[in-house]
KOLFI-577246 format. One line per 8 residues: number of its first residue (from 1); their letters; for each residue x, y, z of N, C-alpha, C, O. Coordinates in steps of 0.1 Angstrom, whole numbers. Each point is the difference from the previous one (the first is absolute). Example, Ala and Ser with C-alpha at 12.3 -4.5 7.8 and 13.67 -1.06 7.14 Angstrom:
BEGIN
1 = as = 132 -57 78 -9 12 0 9 12 0 10 0 7 ~ -14 11 -14 9 11 0 -8 11 8 5 11 1
% end
This chain:
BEGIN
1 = xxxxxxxx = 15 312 38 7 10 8 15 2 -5 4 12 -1 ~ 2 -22 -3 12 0 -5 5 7 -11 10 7 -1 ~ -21 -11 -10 6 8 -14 -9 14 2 3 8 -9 ~ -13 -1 20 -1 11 4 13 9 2 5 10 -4 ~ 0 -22 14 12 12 8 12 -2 -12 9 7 3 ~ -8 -14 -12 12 -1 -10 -2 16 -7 8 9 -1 ~ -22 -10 -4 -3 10 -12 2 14 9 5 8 -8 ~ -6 -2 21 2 10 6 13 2 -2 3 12 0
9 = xxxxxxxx = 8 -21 -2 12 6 2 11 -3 -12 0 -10 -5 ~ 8 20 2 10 -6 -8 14 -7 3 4 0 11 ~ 1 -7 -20 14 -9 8 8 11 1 -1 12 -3 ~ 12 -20 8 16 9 5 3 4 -12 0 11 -5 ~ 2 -23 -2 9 5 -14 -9 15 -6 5 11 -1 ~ -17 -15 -2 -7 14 -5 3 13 4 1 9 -7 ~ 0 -10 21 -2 7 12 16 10 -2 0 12 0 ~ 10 -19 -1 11 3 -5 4 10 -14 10 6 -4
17 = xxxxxxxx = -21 -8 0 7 6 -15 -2 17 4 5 9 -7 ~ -13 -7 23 3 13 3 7 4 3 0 12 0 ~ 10 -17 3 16 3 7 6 1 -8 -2 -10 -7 ~ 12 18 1 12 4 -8 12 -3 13 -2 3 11 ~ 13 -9 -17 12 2 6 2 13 4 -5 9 -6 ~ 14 -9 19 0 12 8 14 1 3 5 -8 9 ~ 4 18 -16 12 4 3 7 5 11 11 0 4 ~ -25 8 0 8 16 14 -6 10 -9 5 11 3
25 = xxxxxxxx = -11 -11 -11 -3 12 -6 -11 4 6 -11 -5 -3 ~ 13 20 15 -9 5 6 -12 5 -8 -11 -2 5 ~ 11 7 -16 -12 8 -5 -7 -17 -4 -9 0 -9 ~ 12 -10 12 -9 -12 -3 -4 -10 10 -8 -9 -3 ~ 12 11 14 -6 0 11 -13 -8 5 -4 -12 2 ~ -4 32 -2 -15 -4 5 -8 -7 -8 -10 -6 2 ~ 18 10 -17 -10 -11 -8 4 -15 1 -8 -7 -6 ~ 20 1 12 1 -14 0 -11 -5 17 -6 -10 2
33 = xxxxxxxx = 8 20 3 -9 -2 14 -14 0 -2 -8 -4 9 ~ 4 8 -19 -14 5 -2 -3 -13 -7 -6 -7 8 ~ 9 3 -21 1 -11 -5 -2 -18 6 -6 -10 -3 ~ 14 14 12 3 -15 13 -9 3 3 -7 -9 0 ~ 0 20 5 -14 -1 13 -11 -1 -4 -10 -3 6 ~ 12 4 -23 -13 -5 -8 -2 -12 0 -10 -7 0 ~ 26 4 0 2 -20 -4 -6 -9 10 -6 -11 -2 ~ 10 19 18 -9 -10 8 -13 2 0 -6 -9 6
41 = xxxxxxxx = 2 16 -10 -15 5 3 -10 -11 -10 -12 -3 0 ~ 25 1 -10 -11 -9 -11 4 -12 0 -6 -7 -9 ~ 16 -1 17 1 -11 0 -7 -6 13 -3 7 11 ~ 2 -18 -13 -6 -14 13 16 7 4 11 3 -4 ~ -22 -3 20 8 3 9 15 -8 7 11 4 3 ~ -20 -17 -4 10 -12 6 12 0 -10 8 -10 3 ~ -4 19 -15 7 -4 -11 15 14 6 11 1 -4 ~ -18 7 15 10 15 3 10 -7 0 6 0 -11
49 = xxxxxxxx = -1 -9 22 20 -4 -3 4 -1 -10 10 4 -3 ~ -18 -13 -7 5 1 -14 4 8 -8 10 -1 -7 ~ -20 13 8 3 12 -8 8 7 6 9 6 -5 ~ -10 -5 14 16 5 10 15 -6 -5 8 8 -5 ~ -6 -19 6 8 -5 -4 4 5 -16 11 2 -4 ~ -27 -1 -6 6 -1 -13 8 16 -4 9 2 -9 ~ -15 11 20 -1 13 -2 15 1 3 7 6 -9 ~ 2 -13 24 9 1 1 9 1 -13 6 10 -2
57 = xxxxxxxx = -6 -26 -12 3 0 -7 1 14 -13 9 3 -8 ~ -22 3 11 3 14 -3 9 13 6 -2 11 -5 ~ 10 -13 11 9 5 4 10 0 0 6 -7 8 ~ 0 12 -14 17 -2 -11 7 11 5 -6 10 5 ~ 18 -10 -7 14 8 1 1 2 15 1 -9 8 ~ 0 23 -4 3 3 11 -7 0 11 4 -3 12 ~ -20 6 -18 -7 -4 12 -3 -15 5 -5 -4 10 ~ 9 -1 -20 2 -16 3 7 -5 11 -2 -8 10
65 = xxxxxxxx = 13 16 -14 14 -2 12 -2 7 13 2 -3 11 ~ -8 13 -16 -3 6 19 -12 -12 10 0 0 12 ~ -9 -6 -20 -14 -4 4 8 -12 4 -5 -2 11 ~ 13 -8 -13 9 -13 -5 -3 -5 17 -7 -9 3 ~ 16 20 7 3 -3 12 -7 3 11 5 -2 11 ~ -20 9 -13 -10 4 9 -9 -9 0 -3 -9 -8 ~ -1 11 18 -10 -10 7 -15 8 -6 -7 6 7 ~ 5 -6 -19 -16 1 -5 -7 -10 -6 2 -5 -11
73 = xxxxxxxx = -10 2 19 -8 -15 1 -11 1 -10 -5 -9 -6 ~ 1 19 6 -12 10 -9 -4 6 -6 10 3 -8 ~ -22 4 3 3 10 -13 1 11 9 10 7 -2 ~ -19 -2 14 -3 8 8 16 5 7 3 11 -1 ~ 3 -18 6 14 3 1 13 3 -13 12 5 2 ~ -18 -8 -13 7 7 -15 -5 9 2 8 9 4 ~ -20 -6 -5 -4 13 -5 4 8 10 2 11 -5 ~ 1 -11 19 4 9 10 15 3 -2 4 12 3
81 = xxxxxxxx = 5 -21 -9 15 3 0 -3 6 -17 5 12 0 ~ -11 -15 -15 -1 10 -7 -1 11 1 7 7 -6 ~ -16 -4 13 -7 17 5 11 5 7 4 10 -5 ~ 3 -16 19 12 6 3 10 2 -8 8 9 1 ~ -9 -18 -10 16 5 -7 0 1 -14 11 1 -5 ~ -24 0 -4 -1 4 -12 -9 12 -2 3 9 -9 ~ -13 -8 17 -7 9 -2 6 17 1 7 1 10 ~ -9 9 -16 7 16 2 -3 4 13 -11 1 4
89 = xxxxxxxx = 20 2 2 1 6 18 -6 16 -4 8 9 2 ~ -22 -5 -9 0 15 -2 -14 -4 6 -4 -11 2 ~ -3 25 3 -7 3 13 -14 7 -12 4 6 -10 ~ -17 -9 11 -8 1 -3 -2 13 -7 -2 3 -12 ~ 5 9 26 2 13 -4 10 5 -12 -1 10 -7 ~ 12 -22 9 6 5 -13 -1 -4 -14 5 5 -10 ~ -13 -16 10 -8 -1 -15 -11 10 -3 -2 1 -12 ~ -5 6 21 -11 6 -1 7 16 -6 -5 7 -9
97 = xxxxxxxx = 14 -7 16 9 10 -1 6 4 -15 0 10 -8 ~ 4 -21 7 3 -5 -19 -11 7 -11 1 9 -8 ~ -13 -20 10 -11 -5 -4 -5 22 5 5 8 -7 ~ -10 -5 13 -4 13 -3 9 9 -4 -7 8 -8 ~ 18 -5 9 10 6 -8 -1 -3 -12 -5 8 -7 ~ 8 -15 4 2 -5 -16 -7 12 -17 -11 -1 -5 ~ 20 8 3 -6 8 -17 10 -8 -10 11 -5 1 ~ -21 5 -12 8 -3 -16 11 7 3 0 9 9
105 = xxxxxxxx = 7 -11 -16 12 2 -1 1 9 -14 -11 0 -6 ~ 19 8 0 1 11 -11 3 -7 -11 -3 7 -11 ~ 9 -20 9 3 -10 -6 -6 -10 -5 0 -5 -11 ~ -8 2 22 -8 -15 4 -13 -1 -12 -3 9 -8 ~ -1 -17 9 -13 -3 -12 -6 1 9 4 0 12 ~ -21 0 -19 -9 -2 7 0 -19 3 -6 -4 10 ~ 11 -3 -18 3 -16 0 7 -4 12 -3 -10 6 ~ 16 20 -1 9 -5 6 -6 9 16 4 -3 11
113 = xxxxxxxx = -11 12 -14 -7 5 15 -11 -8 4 -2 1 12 ~ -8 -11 -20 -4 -8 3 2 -12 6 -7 -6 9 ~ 20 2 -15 7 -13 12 8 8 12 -2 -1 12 ~ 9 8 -16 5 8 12 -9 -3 15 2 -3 12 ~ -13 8 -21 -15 1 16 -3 -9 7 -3 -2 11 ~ 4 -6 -20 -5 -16 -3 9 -8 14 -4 -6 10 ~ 17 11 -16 10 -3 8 0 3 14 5 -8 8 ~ -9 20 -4 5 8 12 -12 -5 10 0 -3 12
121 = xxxxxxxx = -12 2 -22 -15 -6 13 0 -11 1 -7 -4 10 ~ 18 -10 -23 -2 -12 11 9 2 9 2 -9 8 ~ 3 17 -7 11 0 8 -4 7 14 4 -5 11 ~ -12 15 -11 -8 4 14 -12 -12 -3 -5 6 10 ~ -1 -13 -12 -6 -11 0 4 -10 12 -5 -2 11 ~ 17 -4 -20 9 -13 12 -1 10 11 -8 -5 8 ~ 13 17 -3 5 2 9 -11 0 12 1 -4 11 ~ -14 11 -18 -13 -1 9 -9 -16 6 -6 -3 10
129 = xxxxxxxx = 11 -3 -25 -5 -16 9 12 -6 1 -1 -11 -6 ~ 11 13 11 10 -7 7 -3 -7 12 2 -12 4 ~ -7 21 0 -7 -1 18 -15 -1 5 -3 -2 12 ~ -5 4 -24 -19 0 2 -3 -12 2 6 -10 -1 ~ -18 13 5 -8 -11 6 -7 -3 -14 -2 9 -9 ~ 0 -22 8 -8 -5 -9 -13 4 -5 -5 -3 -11 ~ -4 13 25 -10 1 -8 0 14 -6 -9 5 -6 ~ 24 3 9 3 15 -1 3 -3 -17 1 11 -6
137 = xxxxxxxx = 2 -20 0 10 -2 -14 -9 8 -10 4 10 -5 ~ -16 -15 3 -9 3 -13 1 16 3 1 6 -10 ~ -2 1 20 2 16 6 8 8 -7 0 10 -7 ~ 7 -17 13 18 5 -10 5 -4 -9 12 1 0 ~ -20 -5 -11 5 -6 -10 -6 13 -7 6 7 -8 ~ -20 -6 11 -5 7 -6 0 16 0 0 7 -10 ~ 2 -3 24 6 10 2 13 9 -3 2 12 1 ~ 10 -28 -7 10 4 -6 -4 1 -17 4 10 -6
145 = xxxxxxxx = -12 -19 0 -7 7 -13 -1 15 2 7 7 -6 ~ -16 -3 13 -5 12 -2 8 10 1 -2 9 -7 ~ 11 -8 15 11 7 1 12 1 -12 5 10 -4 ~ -3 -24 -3 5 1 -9 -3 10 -16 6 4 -9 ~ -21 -4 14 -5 1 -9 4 20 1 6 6 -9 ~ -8 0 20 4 8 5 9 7 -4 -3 12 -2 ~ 10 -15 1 16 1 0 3 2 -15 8 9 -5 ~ -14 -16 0 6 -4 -14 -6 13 -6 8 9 -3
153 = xxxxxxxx = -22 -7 3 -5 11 -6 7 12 7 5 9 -7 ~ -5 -8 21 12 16 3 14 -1 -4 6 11 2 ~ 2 -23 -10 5 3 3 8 -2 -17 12 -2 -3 ~ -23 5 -6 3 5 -14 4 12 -1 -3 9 8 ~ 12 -8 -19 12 9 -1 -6 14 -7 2 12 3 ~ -11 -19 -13 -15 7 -8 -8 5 4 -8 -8 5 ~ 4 23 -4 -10 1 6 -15 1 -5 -10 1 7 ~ 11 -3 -24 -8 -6 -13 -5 -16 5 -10 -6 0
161 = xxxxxxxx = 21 4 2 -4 -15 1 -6 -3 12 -11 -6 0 ~ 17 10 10 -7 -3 17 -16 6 0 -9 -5 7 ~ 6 18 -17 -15 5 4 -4 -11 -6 -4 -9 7 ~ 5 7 -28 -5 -8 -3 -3 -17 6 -9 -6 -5 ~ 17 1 15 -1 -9 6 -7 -2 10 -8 -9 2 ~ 10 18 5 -13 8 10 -14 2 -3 -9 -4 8 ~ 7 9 -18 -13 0 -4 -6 -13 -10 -8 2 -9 ~ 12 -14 12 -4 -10 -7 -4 -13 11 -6 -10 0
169 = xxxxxxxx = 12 19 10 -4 -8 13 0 -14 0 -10 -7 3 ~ 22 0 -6 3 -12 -4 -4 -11 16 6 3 10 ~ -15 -12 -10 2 -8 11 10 -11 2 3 -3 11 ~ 1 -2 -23 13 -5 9 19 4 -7 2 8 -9 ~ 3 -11 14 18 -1 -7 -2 1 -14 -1 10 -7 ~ -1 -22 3 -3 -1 -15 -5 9 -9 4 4 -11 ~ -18 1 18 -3 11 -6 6 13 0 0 10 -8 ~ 7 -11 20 4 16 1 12 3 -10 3 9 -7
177 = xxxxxxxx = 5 -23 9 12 1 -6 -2 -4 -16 11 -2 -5 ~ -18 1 -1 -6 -5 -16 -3 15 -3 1 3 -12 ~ -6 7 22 -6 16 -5 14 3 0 5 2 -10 ~ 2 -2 22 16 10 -3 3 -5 -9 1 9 -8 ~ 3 -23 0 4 0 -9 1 -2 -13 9 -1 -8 ~ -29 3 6 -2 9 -11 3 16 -2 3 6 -11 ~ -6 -3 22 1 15 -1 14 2 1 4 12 -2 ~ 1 -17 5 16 -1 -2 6 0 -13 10 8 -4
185 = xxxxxxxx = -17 -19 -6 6 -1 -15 -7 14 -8 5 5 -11 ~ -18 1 19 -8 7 -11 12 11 2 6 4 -10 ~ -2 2 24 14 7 1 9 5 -9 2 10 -6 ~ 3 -22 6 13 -4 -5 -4 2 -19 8 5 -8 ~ -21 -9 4 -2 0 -12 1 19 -4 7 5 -9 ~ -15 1 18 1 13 -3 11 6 -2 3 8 -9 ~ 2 -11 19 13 9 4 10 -2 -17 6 9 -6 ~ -7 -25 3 14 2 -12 -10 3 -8 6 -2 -11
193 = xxxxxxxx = -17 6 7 -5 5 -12 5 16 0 7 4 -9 ~ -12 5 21 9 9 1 12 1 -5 3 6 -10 ~ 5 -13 17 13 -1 -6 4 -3 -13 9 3 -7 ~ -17 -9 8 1 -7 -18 -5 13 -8 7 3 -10 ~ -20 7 14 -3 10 -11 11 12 0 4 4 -12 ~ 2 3 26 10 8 -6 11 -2 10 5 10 6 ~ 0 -22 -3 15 -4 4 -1 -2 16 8 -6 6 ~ -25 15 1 4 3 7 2 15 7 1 4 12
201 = xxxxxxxx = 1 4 -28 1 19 4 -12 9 1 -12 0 -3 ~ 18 6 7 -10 9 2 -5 10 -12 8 6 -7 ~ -22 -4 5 -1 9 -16 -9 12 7 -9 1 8 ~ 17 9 -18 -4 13 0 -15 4 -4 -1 -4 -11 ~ -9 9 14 -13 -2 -2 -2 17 -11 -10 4 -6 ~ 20 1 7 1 16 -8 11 -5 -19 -2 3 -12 ~ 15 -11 18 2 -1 -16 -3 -17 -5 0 -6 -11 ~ -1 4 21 -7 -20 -2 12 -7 -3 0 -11 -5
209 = xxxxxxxx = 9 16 9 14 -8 -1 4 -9 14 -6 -1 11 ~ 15 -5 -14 3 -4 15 10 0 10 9 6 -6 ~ -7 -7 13 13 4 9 3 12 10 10 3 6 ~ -24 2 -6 -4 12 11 -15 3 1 -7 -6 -8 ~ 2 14 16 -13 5 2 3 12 -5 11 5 -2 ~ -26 1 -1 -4 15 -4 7 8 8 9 6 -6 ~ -10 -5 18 7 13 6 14 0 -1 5 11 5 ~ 7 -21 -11 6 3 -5 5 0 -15 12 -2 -2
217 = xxxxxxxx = -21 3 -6 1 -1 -13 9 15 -5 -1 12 3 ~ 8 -19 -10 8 10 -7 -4 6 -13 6 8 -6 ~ -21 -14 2 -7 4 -9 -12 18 4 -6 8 -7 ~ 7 -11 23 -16 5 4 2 12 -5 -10 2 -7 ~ 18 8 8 1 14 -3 -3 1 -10 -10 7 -4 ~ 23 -17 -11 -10 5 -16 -13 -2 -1 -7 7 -7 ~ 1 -20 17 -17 -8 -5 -11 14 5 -11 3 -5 ~ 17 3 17 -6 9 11 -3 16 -13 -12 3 -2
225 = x = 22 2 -4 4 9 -8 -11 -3 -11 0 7 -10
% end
């Protein structure tokens, strides 16, 4: 029974190498919370004060000093004063708000609109399971995929690229975003060959020169004659 219940679980120390030191740096947060709640989940239970105790040790600088003089006996009481005072005070609607608004930018790559998105749906993500019920999570997790997925395709700058991406009907992120950004480079490849064949100008299709169209060629009248 004994070396049964050993082999189910991992030790503290192991258990630990999930935890990164934790500064106050809000955008790091939910993932140190997320992390700890895995840790108890996989260690022998009777070992929780320990790893309590060791996680504290993960906590350096300021949030050290704020946590020093409160009465948190627990992980359950950390994580209640992190979420008060590290987590973003922004309202569900206004990540969604974000996250559906959101176009490339006139600038932006198809590379850097990909994290951009990336960015804005974990971010309506936290906000939706901040407060869910445990069996609502797998819901919204998924539901925020799909949306992301959403978004990303409306909200290409290209409208070459968005059909082409559209019609490839990608099932997940990966795919969708691997099509924009081939069709992205095949773009970009055409466009400087253009450029590269005449600068960029425009050619006359009456004296085959370049730097104007037929209807104003200053040739058409002799060629017309």
């Amino acid at each position: 029974m004994l070396i049964v219940a050993t082999a189910e679980y991992i030790s503290v120390s192991e258990a630990l190498k999930l935890v990164s030191p934790f500064k106050g740096d809000k955008e790091k947060i939910l993932a140190l919370i997320s992390n700890v709640d895995t840790d108890f989940e996989v260690i022998n239970p009777d070992n929780s004060d320990v790893l309590y105790k060791f996680v504290l040790t993960r906590i350096i600088g300021e949030p050290r000093v704020a946590i020093t003089h409160r009465n948190l006996e627990n992980w359950e009481d950390l994580v209640a004063f992190f979420k008060n005072t590290y987590t973003e005070k922004r309202t569900l609607d206004f990540h969604a708000t974000q996250l559906f608004g959101a176009k490339q930018g006139k600038n932006e790559s198809i590379l850097e609109w990909i994290q951009n998105i990336q960015r804005l749906s974990s971010k309506f993500r936290e906000a939706a399971l901040q407060d869910c019920e445990d069996d609502e999570r797998i819901g919204i997790i998924a539901l925020t995929d799909k949306l992301r997925n959403i978004c990303f395709v409306q909200g290409i700058s290209s409208d070459r690229i968005q059909t082409t991406v559209r019609s490839r009907n990608g099932s997940t992120f990966d795919e969708i975003a691997e099509t924009a950004i081939e069709e992205s480079a095949i773009f970009s490849k055409n466009k400087r060959y253009i450029q590269g064949t005449n600068n960029g100008r425009l050619v006359c299709h009456n004296c085959r020169k370049w730097g104007h169209v037929a209807a104003k060629c200053y040739l058409k009248e002799k060629t017309s004659g």
